[in-house]
C-alpha positions in Angstrom: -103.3 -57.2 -127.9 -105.4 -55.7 -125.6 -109.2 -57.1 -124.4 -111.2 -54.0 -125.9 -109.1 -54.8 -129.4 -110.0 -58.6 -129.2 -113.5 -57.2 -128.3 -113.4 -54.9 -130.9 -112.4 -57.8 -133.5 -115.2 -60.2 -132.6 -117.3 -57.6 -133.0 -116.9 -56.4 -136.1 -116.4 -60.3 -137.3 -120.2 -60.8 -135.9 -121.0 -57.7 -138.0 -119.4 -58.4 -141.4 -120.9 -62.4 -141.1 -124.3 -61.0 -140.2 -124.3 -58.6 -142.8 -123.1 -61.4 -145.7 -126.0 -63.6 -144.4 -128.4 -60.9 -144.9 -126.7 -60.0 -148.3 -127.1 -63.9 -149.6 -130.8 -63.3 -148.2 -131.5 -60.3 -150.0 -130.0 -62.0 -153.4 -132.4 -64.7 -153.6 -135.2 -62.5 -152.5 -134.6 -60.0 -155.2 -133.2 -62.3 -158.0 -136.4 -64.7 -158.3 -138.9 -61.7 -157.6 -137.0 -60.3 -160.7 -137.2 -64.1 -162.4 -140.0 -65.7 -161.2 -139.5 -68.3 -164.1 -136.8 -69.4 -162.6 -138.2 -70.6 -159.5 -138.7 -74.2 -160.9 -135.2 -74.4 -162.0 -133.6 -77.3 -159.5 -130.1 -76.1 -160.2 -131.1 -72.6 -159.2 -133.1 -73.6 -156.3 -130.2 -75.5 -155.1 -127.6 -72.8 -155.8 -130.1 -70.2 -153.9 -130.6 -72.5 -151.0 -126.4 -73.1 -150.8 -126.2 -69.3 -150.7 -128.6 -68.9 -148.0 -126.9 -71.8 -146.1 -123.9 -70.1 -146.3 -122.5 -73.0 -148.2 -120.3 -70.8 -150.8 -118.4 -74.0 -152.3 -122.0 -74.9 -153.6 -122.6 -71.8 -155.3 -118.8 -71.8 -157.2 -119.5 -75.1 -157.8 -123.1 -74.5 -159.7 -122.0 -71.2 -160.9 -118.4 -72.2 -162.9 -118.5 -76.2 -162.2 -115.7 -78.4 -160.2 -112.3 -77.3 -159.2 -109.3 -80.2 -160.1 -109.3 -83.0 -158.0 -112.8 -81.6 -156.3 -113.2 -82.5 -152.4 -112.5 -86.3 -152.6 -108.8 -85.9 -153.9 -108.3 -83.0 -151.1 -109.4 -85.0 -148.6 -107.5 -87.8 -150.0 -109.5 -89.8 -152.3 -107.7 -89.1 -155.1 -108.2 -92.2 -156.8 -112.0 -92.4 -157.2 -113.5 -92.0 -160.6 -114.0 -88.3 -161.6 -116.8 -87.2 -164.1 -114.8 -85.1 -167.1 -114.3 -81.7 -165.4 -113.9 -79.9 -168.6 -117.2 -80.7 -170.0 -118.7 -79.7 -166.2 -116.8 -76.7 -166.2 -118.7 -75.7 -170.0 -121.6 -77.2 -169.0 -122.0 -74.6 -165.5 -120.5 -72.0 -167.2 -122.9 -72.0 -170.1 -126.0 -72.2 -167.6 -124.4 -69.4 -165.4 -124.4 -67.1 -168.8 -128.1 -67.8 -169.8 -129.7 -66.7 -166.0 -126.9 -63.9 -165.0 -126.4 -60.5 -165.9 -123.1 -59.3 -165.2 -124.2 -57.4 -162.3 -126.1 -60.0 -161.0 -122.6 -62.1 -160.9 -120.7 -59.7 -159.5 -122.7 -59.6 -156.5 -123.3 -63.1 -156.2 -119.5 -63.4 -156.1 -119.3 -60.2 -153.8 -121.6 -62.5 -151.2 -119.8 -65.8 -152.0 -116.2 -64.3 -151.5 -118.0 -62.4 -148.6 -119.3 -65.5 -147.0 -116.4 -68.0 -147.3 -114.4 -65.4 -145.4 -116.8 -64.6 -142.7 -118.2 -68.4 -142.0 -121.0 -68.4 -139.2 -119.6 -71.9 -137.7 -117.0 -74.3 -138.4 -119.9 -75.6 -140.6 -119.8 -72.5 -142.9 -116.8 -74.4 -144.9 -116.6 -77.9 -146.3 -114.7 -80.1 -143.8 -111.6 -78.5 -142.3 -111.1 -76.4 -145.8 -110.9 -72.9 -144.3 -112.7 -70.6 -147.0 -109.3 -69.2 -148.3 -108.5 -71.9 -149.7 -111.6 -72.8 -151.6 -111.9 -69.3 -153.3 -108.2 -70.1 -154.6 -109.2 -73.4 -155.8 -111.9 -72.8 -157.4 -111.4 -68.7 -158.3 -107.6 -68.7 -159.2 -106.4 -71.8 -160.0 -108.8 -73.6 -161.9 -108.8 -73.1 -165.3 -110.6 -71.0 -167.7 -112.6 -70.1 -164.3 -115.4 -67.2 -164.7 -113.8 -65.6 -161.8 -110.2 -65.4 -161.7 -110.1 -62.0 -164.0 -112.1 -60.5 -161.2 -109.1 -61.4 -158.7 -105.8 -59.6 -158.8 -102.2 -60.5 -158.1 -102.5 -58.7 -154.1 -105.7 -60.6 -153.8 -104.0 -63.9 -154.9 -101.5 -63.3 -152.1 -103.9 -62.7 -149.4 -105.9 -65.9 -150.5 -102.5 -68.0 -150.7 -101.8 -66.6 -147.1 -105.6 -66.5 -145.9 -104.5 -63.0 -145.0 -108.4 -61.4 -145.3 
């Protein structure tokens, strides 16, 4: 590969992270200027404030509730005592119905998917999890998730292989 390619590369990485920033930015601007009722919500302010971070596990998290085993089992601490995912799962899920449009959702999980792919730093990703694998977690394989219709069997693929 040549320099001006590499170049060319960083680049256009710089580009597409700055432009998911902005994106997460613009979101939360233009969602609670649209919901100003919502600006007292703590489970909103903290899933706008993880979207600005650029902490996209946060948002999946608040918007559809924990993937199996959560962090602690992937970073081995499997045998802690875990809350009832299920009734987390229902309990996000229900929340993410009553203060989302459809539209709204799909470009919150345009910037999400847009921002665990394009992390600023190392810190744009929880621990040494690169962002692949978290969208799989917690977009494909967990179940019933609000997200895994809007991912296709090529996309699967490229997530298994973190081929993005």
């Amino acid at each position: 590969m040549s320099l001006e390619r590499l170049v060319d590369k960083r680049e256009r990485f710089r580009h597409r992270t700055y432009f998911a920033h902005q994106e997460a930015g613009s979101f939360a601007i233009n969602y609670l200027g649209q919901h100003p009722e919502r600006a007292h919500d703590s489970r909103m302010i903290t899933m706008l404030e993880d979207l600005q971070r650029g902490a996209f596990w946060g948002v999946l998290y608040q918007l559809d509730g924990p993937a199996d085993g959560g962090l602690q089992e992937s970073l081995g601490f499997g045998n802690l005592s875990m809350p009832d995912y299920e009734a987390e799962r229902q309990k996000a899920r229900t929340w993410t119905a009553a203060n989302f449009t459809d539209l709204e959702l799909n470009r919150l999980m345009r910037v999400t998917v847009d921002l665990a792919l394009n992390p600023p730093t190392i810190e744009g990703r929880p621990g040494y999890i690169r962002g692949h694998s978290t969208l799989l977690r917690h977009m494909v394989d967990k179940p019933g998730s609000i997200f895994a219709e809007g991912i296709t069997e090529e996309g699967r693929k490229r997530l298994v292989n973190g081929a993005f």
